[in-house]
N, C-alpha and C positions, 0 to 999 in steps of 0.2 A: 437527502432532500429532493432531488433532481429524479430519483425512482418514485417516491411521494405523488412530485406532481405530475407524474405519468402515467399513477396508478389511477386520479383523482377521474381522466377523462372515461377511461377505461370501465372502472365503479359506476361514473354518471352513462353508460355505455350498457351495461348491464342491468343495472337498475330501469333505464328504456325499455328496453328487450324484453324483460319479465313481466312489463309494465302491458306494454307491447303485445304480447304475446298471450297474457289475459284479457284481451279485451277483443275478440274478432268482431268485422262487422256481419257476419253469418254466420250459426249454428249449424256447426254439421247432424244430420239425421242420428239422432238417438238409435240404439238398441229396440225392439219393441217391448221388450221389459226388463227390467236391469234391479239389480237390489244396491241400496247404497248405506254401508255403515256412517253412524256418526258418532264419532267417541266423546261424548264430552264430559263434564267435570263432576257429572253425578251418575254416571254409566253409560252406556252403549243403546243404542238407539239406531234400530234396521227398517229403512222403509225400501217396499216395493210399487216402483217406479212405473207406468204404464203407458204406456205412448197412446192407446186407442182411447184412452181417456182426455190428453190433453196433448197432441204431438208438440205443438210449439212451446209450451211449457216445459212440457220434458227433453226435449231436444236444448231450451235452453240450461236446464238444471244438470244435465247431464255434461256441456259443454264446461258450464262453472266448479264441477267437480274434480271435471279433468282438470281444468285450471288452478287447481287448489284454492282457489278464491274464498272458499268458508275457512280454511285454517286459520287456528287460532283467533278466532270472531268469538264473538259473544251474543247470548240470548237476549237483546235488548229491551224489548219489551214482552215480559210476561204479566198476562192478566186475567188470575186463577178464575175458574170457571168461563173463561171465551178462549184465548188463544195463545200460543206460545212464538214469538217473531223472532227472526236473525234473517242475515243475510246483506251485513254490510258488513266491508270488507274491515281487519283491523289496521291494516297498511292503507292509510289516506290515501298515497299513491295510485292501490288498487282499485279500490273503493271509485274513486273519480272516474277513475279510465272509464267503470264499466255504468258510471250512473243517468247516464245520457242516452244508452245500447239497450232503445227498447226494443221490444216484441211485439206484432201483433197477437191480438185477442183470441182466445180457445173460446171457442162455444160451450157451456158449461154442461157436460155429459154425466157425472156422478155429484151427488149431493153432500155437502160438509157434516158428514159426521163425525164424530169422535174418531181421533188421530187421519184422520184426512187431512193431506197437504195440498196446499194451494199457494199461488201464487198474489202476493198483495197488490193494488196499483190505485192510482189516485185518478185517475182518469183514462179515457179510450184507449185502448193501444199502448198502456204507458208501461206496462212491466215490464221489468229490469232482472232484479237480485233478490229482492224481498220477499222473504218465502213464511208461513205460518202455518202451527199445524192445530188444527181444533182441537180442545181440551175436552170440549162436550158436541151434544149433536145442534151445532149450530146452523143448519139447513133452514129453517124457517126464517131467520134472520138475514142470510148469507147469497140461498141460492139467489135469490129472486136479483142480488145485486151484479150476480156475474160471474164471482168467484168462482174461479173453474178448478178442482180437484186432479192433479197427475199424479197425484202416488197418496200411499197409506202407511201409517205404521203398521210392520208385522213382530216387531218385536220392541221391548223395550218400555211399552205406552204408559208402566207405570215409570219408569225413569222422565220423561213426558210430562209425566205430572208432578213430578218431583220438582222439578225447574224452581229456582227462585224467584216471586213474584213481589216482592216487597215493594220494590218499587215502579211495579204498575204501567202509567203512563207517562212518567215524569223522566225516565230512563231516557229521551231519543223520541217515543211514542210511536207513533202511526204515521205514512207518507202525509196523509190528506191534514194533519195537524201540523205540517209545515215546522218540525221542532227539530230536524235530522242534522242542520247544517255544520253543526260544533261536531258530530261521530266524523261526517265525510272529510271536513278541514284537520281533525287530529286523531281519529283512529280509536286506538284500545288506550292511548294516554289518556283522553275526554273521558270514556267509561269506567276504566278502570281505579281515575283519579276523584270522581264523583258518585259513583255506584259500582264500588270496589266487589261486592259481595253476590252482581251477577255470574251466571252462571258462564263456564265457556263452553265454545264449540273447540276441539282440539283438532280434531283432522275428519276431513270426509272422503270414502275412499268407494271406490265401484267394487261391489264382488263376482266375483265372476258366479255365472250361475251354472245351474243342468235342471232344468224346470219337468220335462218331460220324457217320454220314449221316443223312438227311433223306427224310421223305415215302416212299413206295411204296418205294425202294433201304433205307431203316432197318427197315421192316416185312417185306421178304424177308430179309434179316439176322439178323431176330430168331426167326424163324421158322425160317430153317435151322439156329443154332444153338441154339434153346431158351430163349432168354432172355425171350422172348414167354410163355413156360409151357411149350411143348412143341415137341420139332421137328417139322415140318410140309413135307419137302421138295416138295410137290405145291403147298401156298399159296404156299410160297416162290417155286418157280419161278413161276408166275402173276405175282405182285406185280413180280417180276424182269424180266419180261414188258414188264409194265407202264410197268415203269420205264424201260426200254431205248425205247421209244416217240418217251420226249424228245431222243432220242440225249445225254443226256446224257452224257459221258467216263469218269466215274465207276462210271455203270451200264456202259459197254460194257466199262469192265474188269472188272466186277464178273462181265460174260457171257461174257469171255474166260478170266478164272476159274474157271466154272463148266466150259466146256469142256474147261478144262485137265485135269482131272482125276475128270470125272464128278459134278459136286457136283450138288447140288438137283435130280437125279432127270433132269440135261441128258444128252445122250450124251458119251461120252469121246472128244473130237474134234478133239485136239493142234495138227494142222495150222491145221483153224478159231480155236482158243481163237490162236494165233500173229498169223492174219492181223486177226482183230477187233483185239489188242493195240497189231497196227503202227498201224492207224487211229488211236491214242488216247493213244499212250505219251508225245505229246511235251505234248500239254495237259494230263494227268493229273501228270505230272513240275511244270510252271509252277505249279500247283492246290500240288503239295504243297510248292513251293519257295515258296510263301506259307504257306504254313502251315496248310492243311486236313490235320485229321488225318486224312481217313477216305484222304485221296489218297497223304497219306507212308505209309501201313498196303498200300496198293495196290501202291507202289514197291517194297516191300519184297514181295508178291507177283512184280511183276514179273523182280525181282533171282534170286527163289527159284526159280522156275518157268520164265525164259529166255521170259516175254512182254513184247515189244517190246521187249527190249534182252539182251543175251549173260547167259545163267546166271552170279549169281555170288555163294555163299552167306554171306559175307562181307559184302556189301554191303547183302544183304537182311537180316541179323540188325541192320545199322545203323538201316537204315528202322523194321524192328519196333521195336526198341528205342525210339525219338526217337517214335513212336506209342504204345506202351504208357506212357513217362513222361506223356502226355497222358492217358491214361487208357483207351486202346483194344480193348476185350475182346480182339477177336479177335488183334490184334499180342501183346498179353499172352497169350494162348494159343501162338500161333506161335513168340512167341520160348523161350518154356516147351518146347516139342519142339527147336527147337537147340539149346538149355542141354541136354536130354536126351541127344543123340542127338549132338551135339558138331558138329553141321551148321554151318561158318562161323564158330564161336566154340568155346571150349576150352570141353571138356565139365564141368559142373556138374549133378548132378542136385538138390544144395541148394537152388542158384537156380533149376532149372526147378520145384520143389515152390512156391517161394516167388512165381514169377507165375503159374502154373497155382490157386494157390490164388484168387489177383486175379480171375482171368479166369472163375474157379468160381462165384466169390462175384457174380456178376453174371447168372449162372444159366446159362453156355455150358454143354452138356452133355458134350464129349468132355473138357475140363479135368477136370471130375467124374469121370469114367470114369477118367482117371490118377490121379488125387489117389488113387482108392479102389484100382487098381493096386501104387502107390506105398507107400502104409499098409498094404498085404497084403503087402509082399514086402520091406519094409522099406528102399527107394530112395531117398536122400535125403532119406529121416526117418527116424525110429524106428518099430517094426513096431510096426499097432498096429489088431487088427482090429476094435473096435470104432469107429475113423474110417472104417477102410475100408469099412465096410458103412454108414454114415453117407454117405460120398461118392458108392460104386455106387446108395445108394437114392433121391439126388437125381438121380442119372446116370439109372435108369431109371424115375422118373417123368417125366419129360421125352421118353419112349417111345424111350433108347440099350437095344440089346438086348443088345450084349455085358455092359451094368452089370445086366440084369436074368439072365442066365445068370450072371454074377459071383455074384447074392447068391445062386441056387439051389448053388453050387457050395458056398460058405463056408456055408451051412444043413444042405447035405449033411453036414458034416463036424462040426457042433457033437456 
């Protein structure tokens, strides 16, 4: 009895601490892009996390993950065709500590389309925890209200839509309907006892990434596509250069690529860009069958473009694909023009807006260039020219000239 009630301070001591210890009053600085599994009750669910889209968002969401604070939660309010919500905790305990621990507001930089996460709030400055991911392209409804976008589904989106929706808004609902207060006072008993047949959140966990290349090959990369600041096909090629020295495999696809099709200011030298390929195709292949991303993004050049192994557009929208869920700009770009353009895979302009935004958000400039295409002509969003001149004027500070004729054209016209 006398260890009981010794145990009892101890317990209420730990239970503090855990308490405690999820709930800081400051976010530490997020990763600038991070992937996060969510396992829940009807499959696995991977979004990539963006910090140049919403830092304060994702530095919050990243914080709450380390904290384990989604485990074992539940999807409270799904309501098929608008949104799928969680993000209250099912330990009342936790739940409280952290519902008071706003954030200021992200200026809203990408638009709610299908599997676009955002962060929910009922008024200025007010988010917390409550996170939802669009089921459809809700942008015309959404942007204009604030909802700022840090991260995307890249994998899973049909598990997403799989979500139990039965019970609508009637679950907990929405901040701004004021119906929350029975989840935060008793947790997963209230939900579980009353809308048994919600879905759960089981564990959310950070994965570690490898998004890109290295050294003198990452710095021509960054450079020819802008995500350095600006494109620079001249340093590109140089550092390109440079890199090819080590005969690294990587870089000589990287220079067979460039052959291929004129890039970084190389000549357009088909035949060349083929026989450099044959040299490299079978290590770069081994590279990416371990699991270098920057070499499965390459395969999927390979596949596209018919270096080092027979064209085949199909094969290459896989590579992309299995690269961009890793986090891969330029795969996420790439596979954004298949979705387009129906190269390989059945044409979606939805989903090519939805990884062209990814790949945007990272600072590539020709993504930019579509996005603002996209929102001017109304492609697989809603028209909407004030994004589009938002995305052409990120497109041509980065010195894309068709995105700065883009905005002389829509100024002509105001």
């Amino acid at each position: 009895m006398f260890r009981r009630l010794l145990a009892l301070p101890l317990l209420a001591m730990l239970v503090a601490a855990r308490v405690g210890a999820q709930a800081p009053e400051d976010d530490p600085r997020a990763p600038d892009r991070f992937r996060v599994r969510l396992d829940t009750s009807k499959g696995t669910i991977v979004l990539l996390v963006s910090r140049d889209l919403a830092p304060r968002g994702a530095d919050r969401f990243h914080a709450l993950v380390r904290a384990r604070y989604f485990d074992d939660s539940r999807f409270f309010r799904v309501v098929p065709g608008r949104w799928a919500q969680f993000g209250i905790a099912g330990d009342p305990r936790v739940a409280s500590a952290w519902r008071a621990r706003t954030f200021p507001d992200d200026p809203r930089r990408a638009s709610n389309v299908q599997g676009a996460v955002a962060f929910a709030f009922a008024e200025k400055d007010g988010r917390t925890t409550q996170v939802f991911v669009n089921l459809v392209d809700n942008s015309a409804t959404l942007d204009g209200q604030g909802f700022a976008p840090f991260a995307h589904v890249i994998e899973g989106l049909d598990v997403v839509l799989a979500l139990n929706g039965e019970y609508g808004e009637t679950s907990g609902g929405g901040i701004r309907a004021g119906r929350q207060d029975a989840m935060f006072a008793e947790g997963n008993v209230w939900t579980d006892q009353g809308f048994p047949r919600l879905d759960r959140l089981v564990t959310a966990t950070i994965v570690s990434d490898d998004p890109g290349p290295s050294g003198p090959l990452a710095s021509a990369v960054a450079w020819y596509t802008g995500t350095a600041g600006r494109v620079d096909d001249t340093r590109a090629r140089t550092l390109l250069l440079e890199a090819v020295e080590s005969r690294d495999p990587l870089a000589l696809m990287w220079l067979a690529r460039s052959y291929s099709r004129g890039r970084m200011g190389f000549d357009h030298d088909p035949a060349r860009a083929r026989a450099t390929a044959a040299e490299v195709i079978g290590a770069v292949e081994g590279r990416a069958a371990r699991g270098e991303v920057e070499a499965v993004f390459l395969m999927g050049t390979a596949f596209d473009e018919g270096l080092g192994t027979p064209e085949d557009p199909a094969a290459a929208v896989r590579w992309f694909e299995r690269a961009a869920k890793a986090g891969h700009t330029l795969a996420r770009h790439n596979l954004g023009n298949a979705l387009s353009t129906g190269r390989g895979v059945t044409q979606d302009a939805s989903q090519a807006v939805r990884w062209w935004t990814m790949a945007a958000a990272s600072g590539d400039a020709v993504p930019q260039l579509r996005l603002g295409a996209a929102y001017e002509h109304g492609r697989g969003v809603a028209k909407n020219l004030e994004e589009a001149r938002r995305w052409y004027t990120e497109a041509a500070r980065r010195g894309n000239i068709e995105a700065q004729q883009a905005l002389a054209r829509l100024g002509s016209q105001d």
